[in-house]
C-alpha positions in Angstrom: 0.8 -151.9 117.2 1.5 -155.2 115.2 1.4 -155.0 111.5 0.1 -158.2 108.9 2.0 -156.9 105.8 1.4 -159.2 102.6 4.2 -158.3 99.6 3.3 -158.5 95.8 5.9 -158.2 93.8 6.8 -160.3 90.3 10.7 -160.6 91.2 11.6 -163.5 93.7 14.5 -161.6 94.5 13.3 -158.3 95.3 10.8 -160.0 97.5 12.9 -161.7 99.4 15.0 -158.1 99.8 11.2 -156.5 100.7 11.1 -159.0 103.6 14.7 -158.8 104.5 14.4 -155.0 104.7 11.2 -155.6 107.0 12.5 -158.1 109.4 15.7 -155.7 110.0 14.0 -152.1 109.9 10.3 -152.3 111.7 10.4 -155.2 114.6 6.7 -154.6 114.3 5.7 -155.9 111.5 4.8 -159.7 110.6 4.9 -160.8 106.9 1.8 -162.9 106.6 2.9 -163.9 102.8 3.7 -163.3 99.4 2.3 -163.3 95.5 3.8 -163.0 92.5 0.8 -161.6 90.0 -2.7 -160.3 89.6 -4.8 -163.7 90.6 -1.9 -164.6 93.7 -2.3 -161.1 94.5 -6.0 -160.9 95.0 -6.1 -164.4 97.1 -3.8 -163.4 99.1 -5.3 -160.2 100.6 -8.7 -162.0 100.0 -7.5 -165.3 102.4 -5.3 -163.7 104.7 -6.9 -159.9 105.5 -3.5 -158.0 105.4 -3.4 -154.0 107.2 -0.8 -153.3 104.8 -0.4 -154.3 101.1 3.9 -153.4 99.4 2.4 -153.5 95.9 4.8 -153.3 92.6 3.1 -151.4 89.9 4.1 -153.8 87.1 3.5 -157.1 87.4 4.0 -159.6 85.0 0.9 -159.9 83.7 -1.3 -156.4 84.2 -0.1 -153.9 87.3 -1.0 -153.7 90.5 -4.2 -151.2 90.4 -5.7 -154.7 88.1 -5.6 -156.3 92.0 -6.8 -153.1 93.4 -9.8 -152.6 91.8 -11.1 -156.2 92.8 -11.1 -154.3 96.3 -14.3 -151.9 96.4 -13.8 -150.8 100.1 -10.3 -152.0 100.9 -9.8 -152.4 104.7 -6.0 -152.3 104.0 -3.5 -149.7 103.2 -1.4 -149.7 100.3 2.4 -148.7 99.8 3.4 -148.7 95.9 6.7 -149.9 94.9 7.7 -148.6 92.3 10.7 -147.8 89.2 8.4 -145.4 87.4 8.7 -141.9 85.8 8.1 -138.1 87.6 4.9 -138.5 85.7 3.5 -141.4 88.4 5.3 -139.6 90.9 3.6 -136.3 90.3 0.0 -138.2 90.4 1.4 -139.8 94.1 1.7 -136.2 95.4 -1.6 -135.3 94.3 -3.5 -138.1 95.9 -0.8 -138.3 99.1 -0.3 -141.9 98.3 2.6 -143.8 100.0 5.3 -144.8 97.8 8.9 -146.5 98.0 11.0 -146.6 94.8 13.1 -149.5 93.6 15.9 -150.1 94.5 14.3 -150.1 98.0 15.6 -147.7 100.7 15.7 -149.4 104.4 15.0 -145.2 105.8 12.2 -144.8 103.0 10.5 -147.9 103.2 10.6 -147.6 107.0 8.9 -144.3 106.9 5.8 -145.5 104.5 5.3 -148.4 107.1 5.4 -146.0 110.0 2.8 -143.7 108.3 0.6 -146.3 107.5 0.7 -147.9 111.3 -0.3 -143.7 112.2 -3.2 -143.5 109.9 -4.2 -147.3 109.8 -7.6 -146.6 111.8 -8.2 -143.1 110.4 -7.5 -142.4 106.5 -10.0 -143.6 104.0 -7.4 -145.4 101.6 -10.8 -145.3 99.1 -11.2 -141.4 98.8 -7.1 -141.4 98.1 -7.1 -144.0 95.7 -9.7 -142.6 94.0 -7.8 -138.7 93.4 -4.8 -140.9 92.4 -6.7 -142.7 89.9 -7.9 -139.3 88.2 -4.7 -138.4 87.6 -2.6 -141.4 86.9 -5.3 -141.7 83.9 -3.6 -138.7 81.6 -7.5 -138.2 79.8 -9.3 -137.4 83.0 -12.0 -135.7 82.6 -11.8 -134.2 86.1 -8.4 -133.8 88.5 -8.8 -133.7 91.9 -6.5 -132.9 94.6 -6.3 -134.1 97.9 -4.8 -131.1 100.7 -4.4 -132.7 104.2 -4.9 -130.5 107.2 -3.3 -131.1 110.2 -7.4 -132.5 111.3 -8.4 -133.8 108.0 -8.5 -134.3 104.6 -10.1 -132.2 101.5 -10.5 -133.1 98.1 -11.4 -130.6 96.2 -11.5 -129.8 92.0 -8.3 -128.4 90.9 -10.5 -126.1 88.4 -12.1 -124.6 92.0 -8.5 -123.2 93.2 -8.6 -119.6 92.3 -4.9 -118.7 94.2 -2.6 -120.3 96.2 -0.8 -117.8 99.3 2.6 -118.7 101.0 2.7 -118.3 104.1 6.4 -119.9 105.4 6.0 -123.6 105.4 2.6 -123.9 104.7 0.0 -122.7 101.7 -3.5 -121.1 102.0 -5.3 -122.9 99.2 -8.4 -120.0 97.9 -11.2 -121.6 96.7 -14.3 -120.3 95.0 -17.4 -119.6 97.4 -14.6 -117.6 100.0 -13.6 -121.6 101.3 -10.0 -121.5 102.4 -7.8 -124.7 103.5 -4.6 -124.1 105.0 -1.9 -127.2 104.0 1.6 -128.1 106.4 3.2 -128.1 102.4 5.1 -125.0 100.9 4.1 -123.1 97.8 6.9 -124.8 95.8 4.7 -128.2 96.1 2.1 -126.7 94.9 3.8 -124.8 91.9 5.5 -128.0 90.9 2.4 -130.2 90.7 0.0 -127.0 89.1 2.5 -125.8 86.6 1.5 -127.9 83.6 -2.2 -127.3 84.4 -2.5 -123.1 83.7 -1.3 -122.2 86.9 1.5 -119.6 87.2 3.7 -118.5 90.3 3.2 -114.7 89.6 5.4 -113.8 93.0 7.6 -115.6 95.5 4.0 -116.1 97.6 1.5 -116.8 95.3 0.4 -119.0 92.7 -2.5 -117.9 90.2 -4.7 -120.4 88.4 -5.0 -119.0 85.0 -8.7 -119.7 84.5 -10.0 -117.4 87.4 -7.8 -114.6 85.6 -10.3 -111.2 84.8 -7.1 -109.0 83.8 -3.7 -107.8 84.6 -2.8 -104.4 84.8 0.0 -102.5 84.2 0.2 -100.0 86.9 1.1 -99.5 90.3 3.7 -101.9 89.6 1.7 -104.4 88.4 -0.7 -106.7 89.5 -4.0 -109.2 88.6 -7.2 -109.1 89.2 -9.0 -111.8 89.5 -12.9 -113.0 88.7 -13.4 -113.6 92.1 -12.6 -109.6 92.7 -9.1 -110.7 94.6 -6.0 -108.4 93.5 -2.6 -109.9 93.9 0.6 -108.5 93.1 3.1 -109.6 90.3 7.0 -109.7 90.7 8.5 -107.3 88.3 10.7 -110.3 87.1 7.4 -112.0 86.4 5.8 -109.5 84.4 7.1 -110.1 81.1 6.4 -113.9 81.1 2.8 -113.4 82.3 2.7 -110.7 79.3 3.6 -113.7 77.0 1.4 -116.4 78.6 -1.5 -114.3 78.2 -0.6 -113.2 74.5 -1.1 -117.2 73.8 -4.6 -117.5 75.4 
């Protein structure tokens, strides 16, 4: 399957590298042309109806989500090139974005092309635009999170994960009303992204959200019970730093 790619980048240079990187590393793919800001940007993907956009984040004169949002119902998929923090990187995992960072690496940007020629006539890019936006914005009033199945694609509030269960490589995310979805991502993924939002890793397989916490007790060697009537157990080395999280609330 051909690819029409259209680049958008502000730097001559690293567009010409972009294209250079292309015409080596995927055969398939066919550069239809290139822009160097917002207004560029939008004409070209309006005139020229790429399947793939390689959009830099900062552009000269706004970023790339400024050329984005003229899109409603984008047709095209979107790869994000970027030189920004774990902050941006973080909000990619949640919304399962594709994204290459600067300087460019021929392995990694061949692997976000590949995916998006795999998923070019079945994933919305809408609903995963939209779950990155919620959390690129650091106010959001609501965070989602997007958990792909090996069939499909849930997004679901973070604030209706009650517990999250390891189970080797993959995670059985616990929802409220009994729902369960079962994610090809390990627990680690999920304890790294959930960390900073009152969830805490309470034993090498499972992950609490502290909001769904009734009360932690003490004996038979410790474990939580949580609103939703679940009991999980707590690592002894755990215990003492749950103590103190829960002496804060």
């Amino acid at each position: 399957m051909q690819l029409r790619v259209a680049i958008i980048d502000d730097e001559k240079k690293a567009r010409e590298a972009t294209r250079k990187l292309l015409q080596l590393y995927c055969p398939y793919v066919v550069v239809i042309g290139e822009a160097e800001d917002i207004q560029s940007g939008i004409n070209l993907i309006q005139d020229h109806k790429p399947d793939v956009v390689l959009l830099d984040i900062k552009l000269r004169n706004g970023t790339g989500f400024n050329i984005l949002e003229k899109f409603l119902n984008p047709t095209f998929k979107v790869i994000f090139i970027t030189a920004y923090n774990e902050f941006a990187l973080k909000a990619f995992k949640y919304s399962a974005l594709d994204y290459v960072l600067k300087p460019l690496d021929p392995d990694e940007l061949s692997r976000a092309i590949e995916k998006c020629r795999e998923r070019i006539s079945t994933d919305s890019f809408q609903k995963q635009f939209d779950v990155f936006a919620s959390h690129f914005q650091p106010f959001a009033m609501k965070k989602r999170i997007a958990l792909r199945t090996e069939e499909s694609m849930h997004v679901v509030e973070i604030a209706h994960i009650i517990h999250c269960v390891a189970d080797k490589n993959y995670t059985t995310v616990h929802l409220i009303d009994n729902k369960e979805v079962l994610v090809s991502r390990p627990l680690k993924e999920f304890d790294e992204m959930l960390n900073s939002m009152d969830f805490f890793r309470i034993h090498q397989s499972h992950l609490i959200n502290l909001d769904h916490l009734l009360r932690f007790e003490k004996r038979d060697g410790g474990f939580v019970v949580m609103k939703e009537g679940v009991t999980l157990p707590v690592a002894s080395r755990k215990k003492a730093e749950l103590i103190a999280i829960l002496g804060r609330m």
